[in-house]
N, C-alpha and C positions, 0 to 999 in steps of 0.2 A: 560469457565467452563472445558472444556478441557483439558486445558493448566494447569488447577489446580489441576484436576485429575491426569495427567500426573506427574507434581511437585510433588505430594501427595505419589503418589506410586516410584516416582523413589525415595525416599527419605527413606521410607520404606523397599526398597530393601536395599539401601545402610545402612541401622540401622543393620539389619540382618546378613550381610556380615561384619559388626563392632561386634556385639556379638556372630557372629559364632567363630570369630577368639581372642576374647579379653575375656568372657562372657560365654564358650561354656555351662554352666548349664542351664542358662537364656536365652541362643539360643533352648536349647532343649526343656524348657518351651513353649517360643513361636512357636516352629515348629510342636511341638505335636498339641498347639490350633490351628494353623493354618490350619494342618491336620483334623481337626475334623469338624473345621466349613464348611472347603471346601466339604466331605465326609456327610457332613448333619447329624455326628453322636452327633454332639452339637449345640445347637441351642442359637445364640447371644442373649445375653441379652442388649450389648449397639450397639449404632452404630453411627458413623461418620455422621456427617450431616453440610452443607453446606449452610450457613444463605445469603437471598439476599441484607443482609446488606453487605456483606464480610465479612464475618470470619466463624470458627468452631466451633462446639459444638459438645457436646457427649449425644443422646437421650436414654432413658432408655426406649424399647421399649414394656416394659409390663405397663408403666403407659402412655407413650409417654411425660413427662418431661425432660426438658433438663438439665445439670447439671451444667451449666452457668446460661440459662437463661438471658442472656445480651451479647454485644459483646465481647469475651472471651478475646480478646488481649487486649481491656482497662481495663476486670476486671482483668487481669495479673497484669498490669503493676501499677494498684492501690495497687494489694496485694504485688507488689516485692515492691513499694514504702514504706511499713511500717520498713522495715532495713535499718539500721542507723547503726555508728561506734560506739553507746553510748555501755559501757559496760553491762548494762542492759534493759530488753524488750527482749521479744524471745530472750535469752540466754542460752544455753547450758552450764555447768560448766561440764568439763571433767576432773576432779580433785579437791580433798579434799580440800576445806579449810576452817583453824580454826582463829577466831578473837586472834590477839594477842598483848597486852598493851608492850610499849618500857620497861617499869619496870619488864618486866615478862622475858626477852631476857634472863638477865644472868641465871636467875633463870633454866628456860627450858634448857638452855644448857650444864646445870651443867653434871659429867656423871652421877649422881643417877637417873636423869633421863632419859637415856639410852634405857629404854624400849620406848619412845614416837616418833614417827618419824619426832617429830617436834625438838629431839637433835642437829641435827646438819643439819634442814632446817628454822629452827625458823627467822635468822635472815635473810634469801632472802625473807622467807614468808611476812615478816615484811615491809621490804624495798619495795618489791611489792606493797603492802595497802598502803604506806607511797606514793611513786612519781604515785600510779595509782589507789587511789582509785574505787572502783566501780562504787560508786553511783552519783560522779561529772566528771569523766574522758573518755575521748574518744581514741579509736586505732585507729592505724594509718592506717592499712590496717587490711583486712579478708581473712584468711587464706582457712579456711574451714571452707564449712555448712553443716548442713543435712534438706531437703526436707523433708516432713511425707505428703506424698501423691504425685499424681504427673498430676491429670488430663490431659490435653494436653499439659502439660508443658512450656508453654509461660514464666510462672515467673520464672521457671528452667533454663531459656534461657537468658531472661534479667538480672538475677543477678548474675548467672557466669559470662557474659560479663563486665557487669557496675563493678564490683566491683574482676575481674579478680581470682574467686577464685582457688586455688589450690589442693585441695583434699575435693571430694562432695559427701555425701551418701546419698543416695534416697532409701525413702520407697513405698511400694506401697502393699497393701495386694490382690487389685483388677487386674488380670493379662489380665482383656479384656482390664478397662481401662488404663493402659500402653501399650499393644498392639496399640490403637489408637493413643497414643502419639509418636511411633514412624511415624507417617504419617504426623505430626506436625513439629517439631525440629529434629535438625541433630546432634542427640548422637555421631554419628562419629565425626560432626568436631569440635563438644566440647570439645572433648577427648585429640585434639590436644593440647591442654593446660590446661586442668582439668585432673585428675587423682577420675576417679569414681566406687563409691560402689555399687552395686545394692540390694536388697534385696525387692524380688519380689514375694510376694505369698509364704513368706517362714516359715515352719517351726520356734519353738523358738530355735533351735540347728542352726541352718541352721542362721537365724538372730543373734544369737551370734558370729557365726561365724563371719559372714560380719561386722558386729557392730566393735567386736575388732579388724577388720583387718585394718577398719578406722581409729581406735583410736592411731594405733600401724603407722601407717604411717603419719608423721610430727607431734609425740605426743608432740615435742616440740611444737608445736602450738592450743593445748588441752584445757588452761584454760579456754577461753572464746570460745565458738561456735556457732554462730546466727544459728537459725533455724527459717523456716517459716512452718506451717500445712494448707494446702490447705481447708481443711473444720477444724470445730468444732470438729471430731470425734477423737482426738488424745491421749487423756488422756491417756490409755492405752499403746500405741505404748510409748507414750515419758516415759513414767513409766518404761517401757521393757527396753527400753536404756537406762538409769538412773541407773537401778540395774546390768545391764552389764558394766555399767563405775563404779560402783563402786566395780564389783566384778574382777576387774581386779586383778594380781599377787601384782605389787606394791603397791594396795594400802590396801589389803591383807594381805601380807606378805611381809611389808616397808625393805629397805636396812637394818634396824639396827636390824630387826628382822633375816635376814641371819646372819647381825655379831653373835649376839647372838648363834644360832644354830651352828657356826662355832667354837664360843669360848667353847662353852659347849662340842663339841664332843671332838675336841683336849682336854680338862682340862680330861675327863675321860680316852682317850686313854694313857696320859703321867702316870697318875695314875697306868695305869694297869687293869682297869676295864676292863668288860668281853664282849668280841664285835662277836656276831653271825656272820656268813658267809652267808649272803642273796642273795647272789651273782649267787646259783644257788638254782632248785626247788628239791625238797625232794619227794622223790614217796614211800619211804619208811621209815616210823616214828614213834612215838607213836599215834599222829594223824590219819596215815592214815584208820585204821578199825573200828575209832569210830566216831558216830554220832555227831556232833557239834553245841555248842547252843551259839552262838553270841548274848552276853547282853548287851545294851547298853543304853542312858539316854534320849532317846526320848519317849513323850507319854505313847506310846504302851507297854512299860517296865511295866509302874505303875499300867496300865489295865490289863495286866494279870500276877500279883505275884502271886495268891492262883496259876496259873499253873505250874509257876516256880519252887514255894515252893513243888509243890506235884512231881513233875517230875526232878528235879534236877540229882539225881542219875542215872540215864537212859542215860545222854549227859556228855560229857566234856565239861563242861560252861566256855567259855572266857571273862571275864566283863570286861570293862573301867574302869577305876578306880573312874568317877567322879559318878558313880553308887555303886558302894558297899557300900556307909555308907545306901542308901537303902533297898538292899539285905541284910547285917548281918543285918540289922534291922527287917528283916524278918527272919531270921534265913538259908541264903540261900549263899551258901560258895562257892565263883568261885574257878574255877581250875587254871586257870590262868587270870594275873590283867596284862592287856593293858596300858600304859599312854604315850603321847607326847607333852603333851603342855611345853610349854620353859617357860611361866609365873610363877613368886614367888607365886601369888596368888595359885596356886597349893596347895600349901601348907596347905589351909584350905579343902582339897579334904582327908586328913589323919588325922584331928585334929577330936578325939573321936571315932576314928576306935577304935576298939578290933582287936588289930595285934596278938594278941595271938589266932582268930579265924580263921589266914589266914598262919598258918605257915605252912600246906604243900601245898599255892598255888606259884606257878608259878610267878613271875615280870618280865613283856620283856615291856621294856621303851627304846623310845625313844632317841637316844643320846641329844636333845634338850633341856630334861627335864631338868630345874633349877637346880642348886647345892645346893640350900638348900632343894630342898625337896628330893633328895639323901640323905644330909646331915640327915634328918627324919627320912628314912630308911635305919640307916647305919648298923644295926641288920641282913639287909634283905638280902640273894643274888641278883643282878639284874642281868639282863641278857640285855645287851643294843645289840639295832640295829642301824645304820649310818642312817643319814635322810637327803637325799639328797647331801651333802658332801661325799670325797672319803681318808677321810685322815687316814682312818683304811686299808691301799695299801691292794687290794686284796680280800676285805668282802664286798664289794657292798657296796648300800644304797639302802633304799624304805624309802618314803616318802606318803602322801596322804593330803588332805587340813584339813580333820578333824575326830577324834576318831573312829568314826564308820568304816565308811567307811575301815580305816586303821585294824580295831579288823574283817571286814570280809575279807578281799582280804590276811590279814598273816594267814591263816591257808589253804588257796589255795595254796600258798606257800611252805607249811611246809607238806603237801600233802596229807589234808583230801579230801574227799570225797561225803562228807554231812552234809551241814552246814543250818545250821537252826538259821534266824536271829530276833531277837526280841528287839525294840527301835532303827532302824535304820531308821528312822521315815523319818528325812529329809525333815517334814512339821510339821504344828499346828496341836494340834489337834482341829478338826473341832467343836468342840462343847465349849472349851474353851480358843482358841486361847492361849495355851501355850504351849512354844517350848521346853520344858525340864522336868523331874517328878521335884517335888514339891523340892524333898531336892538337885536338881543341882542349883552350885552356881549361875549361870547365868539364872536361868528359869525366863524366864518375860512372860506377855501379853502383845501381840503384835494388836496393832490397825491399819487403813489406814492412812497415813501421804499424803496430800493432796497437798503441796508446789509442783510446779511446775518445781522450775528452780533446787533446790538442794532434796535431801534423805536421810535422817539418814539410814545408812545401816542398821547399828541393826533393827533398828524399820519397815522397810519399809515391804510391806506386797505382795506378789506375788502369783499366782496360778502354778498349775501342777500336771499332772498326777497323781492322786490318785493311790497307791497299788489295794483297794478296791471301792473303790468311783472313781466318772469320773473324780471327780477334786479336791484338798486339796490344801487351804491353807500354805505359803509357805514367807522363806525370801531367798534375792537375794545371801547372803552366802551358804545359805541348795542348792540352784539351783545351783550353783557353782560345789560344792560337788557332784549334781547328773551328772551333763558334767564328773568330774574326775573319781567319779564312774564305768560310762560306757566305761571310758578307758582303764581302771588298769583292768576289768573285762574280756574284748577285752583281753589284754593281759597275765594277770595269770592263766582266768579259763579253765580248758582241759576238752576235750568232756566229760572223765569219771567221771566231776566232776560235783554237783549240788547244787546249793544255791537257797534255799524257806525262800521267805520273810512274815513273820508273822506280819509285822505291820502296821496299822491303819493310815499309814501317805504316804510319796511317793511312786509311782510305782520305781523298780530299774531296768535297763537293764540288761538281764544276769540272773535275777531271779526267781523263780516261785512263784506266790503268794498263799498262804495257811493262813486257819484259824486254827489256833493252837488245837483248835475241831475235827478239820480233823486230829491231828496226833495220830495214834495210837501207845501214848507213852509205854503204859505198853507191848505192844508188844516185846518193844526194853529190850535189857536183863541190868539186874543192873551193876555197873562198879565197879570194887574195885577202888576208887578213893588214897589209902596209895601208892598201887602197881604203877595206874597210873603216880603218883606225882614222885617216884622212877626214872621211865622209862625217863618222860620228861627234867628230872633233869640232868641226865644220856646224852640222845640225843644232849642237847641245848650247855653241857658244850663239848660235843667229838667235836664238832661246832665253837668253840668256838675262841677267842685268846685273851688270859689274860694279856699280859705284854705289856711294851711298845717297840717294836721292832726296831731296826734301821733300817729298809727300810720306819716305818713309822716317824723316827724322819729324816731322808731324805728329804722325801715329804713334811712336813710341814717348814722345813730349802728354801726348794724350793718356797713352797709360800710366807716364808716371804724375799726372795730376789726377789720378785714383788712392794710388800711394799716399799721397799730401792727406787726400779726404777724409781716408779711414785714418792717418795719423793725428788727423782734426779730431776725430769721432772719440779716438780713443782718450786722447785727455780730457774729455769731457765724460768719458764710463769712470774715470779714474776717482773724479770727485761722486759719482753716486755709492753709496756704501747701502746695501738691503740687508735687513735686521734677521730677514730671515733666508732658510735657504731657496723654500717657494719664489720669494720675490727674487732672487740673484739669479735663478734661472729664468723662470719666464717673466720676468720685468726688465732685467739687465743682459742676460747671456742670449739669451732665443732671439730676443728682439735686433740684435746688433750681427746676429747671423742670419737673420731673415735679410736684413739691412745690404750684407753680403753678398748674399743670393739672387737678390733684385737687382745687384750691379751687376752681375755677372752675365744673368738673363737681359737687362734691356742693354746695358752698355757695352756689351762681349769686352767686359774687362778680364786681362790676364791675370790679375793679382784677385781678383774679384774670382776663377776658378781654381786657383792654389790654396785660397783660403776655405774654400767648400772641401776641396779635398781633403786638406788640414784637419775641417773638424770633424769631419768622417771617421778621423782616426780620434781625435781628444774629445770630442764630445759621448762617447760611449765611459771614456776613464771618472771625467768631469759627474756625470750623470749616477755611476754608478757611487762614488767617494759619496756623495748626496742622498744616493739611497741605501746607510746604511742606520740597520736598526741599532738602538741604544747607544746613538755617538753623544762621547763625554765633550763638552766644551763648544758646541756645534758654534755656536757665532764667532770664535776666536776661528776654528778649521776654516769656515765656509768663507771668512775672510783673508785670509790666506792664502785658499784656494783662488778667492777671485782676485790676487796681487797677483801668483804665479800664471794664472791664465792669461792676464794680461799682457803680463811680462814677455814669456813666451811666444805670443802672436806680434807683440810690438816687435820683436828679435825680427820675424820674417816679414813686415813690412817695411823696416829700417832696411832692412839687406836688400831687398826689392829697390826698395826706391834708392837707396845708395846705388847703386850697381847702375840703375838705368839714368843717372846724374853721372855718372864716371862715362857711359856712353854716348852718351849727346853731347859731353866734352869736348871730345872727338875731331 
């Protein structure tokens, strides 16, 4: 017994002195607990116990139950016994995927359909389901897993070994019982050949965090990921990671959605259109002495227009644009009209407007926004800002994941002072689970979706910090939004400045929450809104640069001598043929995406991060076709595969580099 004790605790040192130095947040966790228990200012709730059968369990010492209840190391090794290489059972899907019929290939590939990320990934998608179905097929090997829970971790132990895995994320929400576990298993010498996640009694930031630092390391091995749940109690947890794997960037904001916002911004710049300088902050503006009313198409919008309607004149109201067919329908006139989304669909956001109600408001769009709903308001001034590309040399970009969010952080910016936000909701509303007012195009009700292994993003259903309430109703996009939020806010908003948020759905960081009751609008003095429209008009264009400049048809000449590069590179992949599948990935595939990678990092080429996002999505399909057990014909498949890969990425370099020769035309 001794000799077990002694075993027990050297092992616990030696875990300690692994997370001191690999771990140090999760060393600090456990060093506080350990601190406290020792000091008697916490009092255990489990504890270690030592059965004269031989083995360990963990006793809950306020019921005095064990949490085994049997001997833990065979109920280990029955529960790691439940994983298998079958593609399905405790499986993880760490990437999107859509059923797709051979007859639909060309169709999808076609460019009209360009907006779908399945344009120029359809046909690896395809070939995947085809040599590896899900539902009859096995892999070859397991990459990575994730644990949901970790008791003394026995089965943690047994099936890293047995099945040699490579990168392992462990959840645990209970920090006693992992503290125990380190007196069990030796985290350090797993480490030796496991690469692992911790996420231990953590926050949902804190678990987002860790979540996608998993996903983001060997995401080429993402499509499939066994996981096992130590108890019953997972639902939740596995729900949490599901809406974090889907709110990933990629799959988000797909590769061809960059192309798109890259072709849009160039097509305006060559034009001549009017591209702000966001490049730095404005302290002195038409904005900064007046009160600010950020309107946008969440909820809380629709619940208080009689306040909007009555108090308008008091604030310089900013609206979104997918909100104003409900304002002029109230009679309620923004000063200036926000929009970013790159979709055509846009386009039914201005069908039945009364544009003759909006002629002394403001347009600051987006360079992403589609060319034909430009084309809709060609009447209009717009005033574009670069969204995330740099191809306007010199005027910055700002970017944001969605409208709102984007209509409060640009007048931080522009260098108000007091911004008053209303519809930045960023949840349901609670009482009728819908995410949008009534006349946004996209407003649905949103139900629980219950499937375990996959999530409709759209539909999925999430919680979080109420504004006003303890907790609202929420989707794993709006969560997204609220991490981006609290970053852009971190960074734009100055001490002198104050954002109070008025709406009935997320709390925001950075924000102060107020009930629109609370504000004593008629205090605020009327605005000449003729004068104001004047001034801004005046400010946005002195800001401004109108033409197309040769330093910026440079930079764009620059990025399409990227294009050229890799279309050099790849007819030279074309002539290498690897015998096997080993050599086609890491002699031919990895190396030609490292190749990628390294342009993107030193050269901040555009085409150079489409193509990283790209393989974020086909390198998990690619990866997985490859590791499948007992494939018949492997050197005809695997060559195949590498024509189609090819094929496929040639598609979106041809199109890049075509599109930005059609530009410089110009």
């Amino acid at each position: 017994m001794i000799d077990l004790e002694y075993q027990a605790f050297t092992k616990y040192k030696k875990n300690l002195e692994y997370f001191e130095k690999n771990h140090f947040q999760l060393f600090q966790k456990l060093s506080t607990l350990e601190i406290a228990i020792n000091s008697a200012v916490y009092q255990e709730n489990y504890s270690l116990e030592y059965k004269n059968e031989g083995y360990f369990d963990i006793q809950e010492l306020s019921s005095g139950n064990f949490l085994y209840g049997e001997n833990s190391k065979i109920y280990s090794e029955k529960l790691a016994s439940t994983i298998n290489y079958h593609r399905t059972g405790s499986v993880f899907e760490g990437q999107q995927r859509f059923p797709i019929k051979k007859e639909e290939l060309e169709e999808i590939g076609d460019f009209k359909n360009f907006h779908s990320s399945l344009w120029a990934t359809a046909q690896i998608v395809y070939f995947n389901a085809k040599i590896a179905p899900k539902a009859s097929s096995e892999m070859q090997k397991l990459y990575k897993f994730i644990f949901l829970e970790t008791g003394l971790g026995f089965h943690i132990e047994y099936i890293i070994k047995k099945y040699n895995i490579s990168v392992a994320f462990i959840f645990e929400k209970n920090l006693e019982i992992f503290r125990l576990s380190l007196f069990t298993i030796d985290y350090a010498e797993l480490s030796n050949k496991t690469m692992f996640f911790f996420s231990i009694m953590d926050t949902f930031d804190a678990l987002q965090y860790t979540f996608t630092s998993f996903l983001n390391e060997q995401f080429n091995h993402n499509l499939y990921i066994k996981y096992l749940p130590f108890s019953n109690h997972y639902d939740e947890t596995l729900h949490d990671l599901q809406s974090i794997t889907l709110s990933q960037n990629h799959i988000l904001y797909p590769y061809q959605a960059y192309m798109a916002r890259s072709f849009n911004a160039i097509e305006k710049i060559s034009q001549g259109k009017c591209f702000f300088n966001i490049a730095q902050t404005y302290t002195h503006s038409p904005l900064s002495s007046k009160p600010i009313l950020v309107l946008a198409s969440g909820p809380s919008l629709q619940n208080n227009t009689q306040w909007i309607q009555k108090h308008q004149e008091h604030f310089l109201t900013i609206a979104v644009l997918s909100a104003c067919k409900h304002l002029l329908h109230h009679d309620i006139i923004p000063d200036v009209i926000v929009h970013i989304d790159p979709q055509e669909i846009s386009l039914s956001l201005i069908e039945g407007l009364d544009l003759s109600k909006l002629e002394r408001s403001t347009f600051i769009f987006g360079s992403s926004v589609h060319p034909k709903v430009i084309e809709k308001l060609s009447n209009i001034p717009i005033i574009f800002i670069e969204e995330a590309t740099s191809f306007k040399v010199g005027h910055g970009f700002f970017t944001l994941p969605s409208i709102g969010e984007y209509a409060t952080i640009l007048p931080l910016i522009l260098g108000a002072k007091e911004i008053y936000i209303l519809g930045v909701d960023l949840a349901l509303n609670p009482n009728t689970m819908k995410d949008h007012i009534d006349l946004h195009i996209a407003s649905k009700h949103i139900s629980h979706n219950h499937d375990q292994d996959s999530v409709e993003f759209q539909n999925s259903l999430c919680y979080v910090k109420g504004n006003f309430l303890d907790r609202v109703p929420s989707k794993p996009n709006f969560r997204l939004s609220l991490t981006q939020f609290h970053k852009a806010i971190l960074r734009y908003k100055q001490d002198h400045q104050t954002v109070y948020n008025l709406s009935n759905g997320a709390y925001l960081e950075g924000t102060i929450p107020l009930h629109v009751n609370d504000i004593e609008a008629f205090k605020i003095p009327l605005l000449s809104k003729e004068t104001l429209s004047h001034e801004l008009s005046v400010f946005l264009k002195a800001h401004s640069s109108c033409e197309f400049r040769n330093i910026d048809r440079e930079h764009i000449q620059k990025q399409r001598g990227n294009s050229v590069a890799i279309l050099r590179k790849m007819k030279e992949l074309r002539q290498i043929t690897p015998k096997e599948p080993e050599n086609y990935l890491f002699r031919k595939l990895i190396p030609f995406v490292q190749e990628i990678s390294e342009m993107d990092r030193d050269a901040r080429s555009d085409l150079g991060e489409i193509l990283f996002e790209y393989f974020k999505i086909t390198l998990s399909f690619i990866f997985d076709t490859c590791n499948t057990k007992s494939m018949k014909d492997s050197k005809k498949y695997h060559k195949e595969l590498d024509n189609l890969v090819l094929d496929e990425v040639e598609k979106v370099v041809s199109t890049y580099d075509q599109k930005l020769r059609e530009y410089l035309s110009q």
